[in-house]
C-alpha positions in Angstrom: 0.0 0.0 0.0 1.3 3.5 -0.8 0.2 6.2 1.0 0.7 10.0 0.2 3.6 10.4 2.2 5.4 7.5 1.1 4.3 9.0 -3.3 6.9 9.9 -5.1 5.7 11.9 -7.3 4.4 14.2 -4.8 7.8 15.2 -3.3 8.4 17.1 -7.0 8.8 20.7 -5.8 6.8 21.2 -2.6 5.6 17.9 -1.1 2.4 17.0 -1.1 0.9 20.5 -0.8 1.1 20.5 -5.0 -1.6 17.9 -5.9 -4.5 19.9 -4.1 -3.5 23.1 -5.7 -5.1 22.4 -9.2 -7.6 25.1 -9.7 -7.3 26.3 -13.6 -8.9 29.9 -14.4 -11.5 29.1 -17.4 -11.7 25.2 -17.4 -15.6 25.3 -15.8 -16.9 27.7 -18.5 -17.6 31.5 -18.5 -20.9 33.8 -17.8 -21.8 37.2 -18.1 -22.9 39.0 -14.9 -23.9 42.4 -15.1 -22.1 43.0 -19.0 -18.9 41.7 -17.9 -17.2 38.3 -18.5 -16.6 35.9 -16.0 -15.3 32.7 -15.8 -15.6 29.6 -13.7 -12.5 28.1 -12.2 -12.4 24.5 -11.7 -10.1 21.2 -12.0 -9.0 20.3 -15.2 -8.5 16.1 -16.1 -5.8 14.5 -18.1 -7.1 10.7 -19.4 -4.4 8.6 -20.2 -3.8 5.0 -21.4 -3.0 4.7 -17.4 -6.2 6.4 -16.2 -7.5 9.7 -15.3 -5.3 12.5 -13.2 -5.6 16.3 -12.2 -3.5 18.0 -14.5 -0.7 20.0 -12.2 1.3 21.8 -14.1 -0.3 25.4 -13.2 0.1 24.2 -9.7 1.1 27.8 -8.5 -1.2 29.7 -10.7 -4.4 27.7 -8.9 -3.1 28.1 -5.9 -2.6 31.9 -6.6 -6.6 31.6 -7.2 -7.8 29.7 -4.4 -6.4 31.8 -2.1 -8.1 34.9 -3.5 -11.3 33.2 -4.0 -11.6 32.5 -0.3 -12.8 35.4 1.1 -10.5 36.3 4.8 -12.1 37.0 7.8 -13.8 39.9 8.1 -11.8 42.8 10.1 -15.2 44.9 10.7 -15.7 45.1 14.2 -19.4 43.8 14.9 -19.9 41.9 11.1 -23.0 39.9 11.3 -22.6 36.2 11.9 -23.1 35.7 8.0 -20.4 38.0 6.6 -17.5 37.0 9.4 -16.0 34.9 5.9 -13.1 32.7 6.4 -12.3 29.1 6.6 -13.3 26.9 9.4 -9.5 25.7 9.1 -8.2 28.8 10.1 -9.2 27.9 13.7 -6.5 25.3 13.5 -3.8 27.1 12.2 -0.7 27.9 15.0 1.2 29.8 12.5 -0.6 33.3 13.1 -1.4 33.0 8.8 -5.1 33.5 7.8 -7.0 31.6 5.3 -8.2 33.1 2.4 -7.5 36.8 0.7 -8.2 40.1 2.3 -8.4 41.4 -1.2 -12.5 41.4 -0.7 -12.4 43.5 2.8 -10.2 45.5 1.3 -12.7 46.4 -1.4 -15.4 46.3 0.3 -14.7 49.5 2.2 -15.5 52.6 0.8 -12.6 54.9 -0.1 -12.5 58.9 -1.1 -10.1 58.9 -3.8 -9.9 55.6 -6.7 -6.6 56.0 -6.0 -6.3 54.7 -2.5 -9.0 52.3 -3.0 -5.9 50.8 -5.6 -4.0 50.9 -3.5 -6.0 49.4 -0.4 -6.7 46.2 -3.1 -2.7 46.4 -4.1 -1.5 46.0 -0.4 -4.3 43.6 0.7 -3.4 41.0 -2.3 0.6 41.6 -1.7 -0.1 40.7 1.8 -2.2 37.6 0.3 0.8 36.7 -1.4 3.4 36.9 0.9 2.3 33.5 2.6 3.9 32.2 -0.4 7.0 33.4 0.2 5.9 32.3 4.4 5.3 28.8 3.3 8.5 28.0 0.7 6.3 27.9 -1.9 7.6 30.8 -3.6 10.7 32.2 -3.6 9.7 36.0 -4.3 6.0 37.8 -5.3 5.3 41.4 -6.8 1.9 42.7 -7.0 1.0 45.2 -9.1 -2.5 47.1 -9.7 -3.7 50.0 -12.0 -6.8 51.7 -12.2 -7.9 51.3 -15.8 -11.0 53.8 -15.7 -14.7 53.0 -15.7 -14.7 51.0 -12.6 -12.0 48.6 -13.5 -8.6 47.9 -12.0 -6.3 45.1 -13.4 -4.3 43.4 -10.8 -0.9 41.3 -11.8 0.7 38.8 -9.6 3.8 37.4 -10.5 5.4 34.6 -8.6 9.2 33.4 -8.9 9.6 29.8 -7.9 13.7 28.8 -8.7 13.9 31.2 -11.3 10.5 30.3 -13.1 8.3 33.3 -13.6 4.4 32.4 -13.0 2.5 35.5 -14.2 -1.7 35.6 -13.3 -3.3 38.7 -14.8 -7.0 40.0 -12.9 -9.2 41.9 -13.6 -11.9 43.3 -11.1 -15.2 45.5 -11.9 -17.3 47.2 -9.7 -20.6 46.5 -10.6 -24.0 47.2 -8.7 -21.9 47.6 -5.5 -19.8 44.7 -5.4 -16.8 43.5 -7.3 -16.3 40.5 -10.1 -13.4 39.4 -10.7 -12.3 37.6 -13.7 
């Protein structure tokens, strides 16, 4: 019997942490929602002579996006017991790292100028990002955002990992007073 620690093919670059991070950006499909285009992240399969796998090779790219599709907890003071967010894991966690990206607090919050509001979402995803860096999964992350006009700011994370360069490119509307991302 071979269990996951005793695999192989899960010690490749960062144990077995890789095989759950799978997520791809458009394999599900895409929708419109509100005039803008979105698309559905999911898994994507491999079939093979040998069977049926999760293709990996984006490994750091999905796990750039389920960490900022996981809404963080909430910092609002007195949030009502439906918007404290989170993951029930974080309650586990000794590390003092959160679950989940701030990224939707941050842009939540109402701002005076667009350009602090950028720079609110900037900050909250770089700080997102650093657990990568935390965790040996990545050796270095930048984050950039930009305001694009007409309620749109583009958001670029790239991730160095030995050299390799994994670049994910956002974009986030703010549509009938909430954001979509895609």
């Amino acid at each position: 019997m071979v269990t996951l620690a005793d695999d192989p093919c899960l010690a490749q670059n960062t144990g077995r942490r890789r095989i759950f991070w799978t997520t791809r950006v458009e394999v599900c499909g895409n929708y419109t929602l509100c005039g803008e285009p979105c698309t559905i992240p999911g898994l994507e399969y491999e079939d093979s002579e040998s069977g049926r796998t999760i293709k990996t090779d984006e490994w750091l790219n999905g796990l750039i996006l389920n960490i900022l599709n996981t809404r963080a907890r909430t910092n609002a003071k007195c949030p009502s017991p439906a918007a404290v967010f989170g993951h029930w894991s974080e309650s586990y966690r000794d590390d003092g790292l959160y679950i989940g990206s701030r990224l939707w607090n941050a842009a939540s919050k109402s701002y005076v100028r667009v350009a602090d509001a950028v720079k609110a979402i900037q900050a909250a995803v770089q700080a997102d990002m650093g657990k990568l860096i935390a965790m040996g999964v990545a050796d270095s992350v930048d984050v950039s955002a930009t305001y694009r006009g007409r309620n749109l700011v583009e958001v670029l994370v790239a991730a160095t990992v030995m050299n390799n360069r994994h670049v994910l490119s956002l974009s986030g509307h703010f549509v009938s007073g909430t954001w979509v991302w895609h």
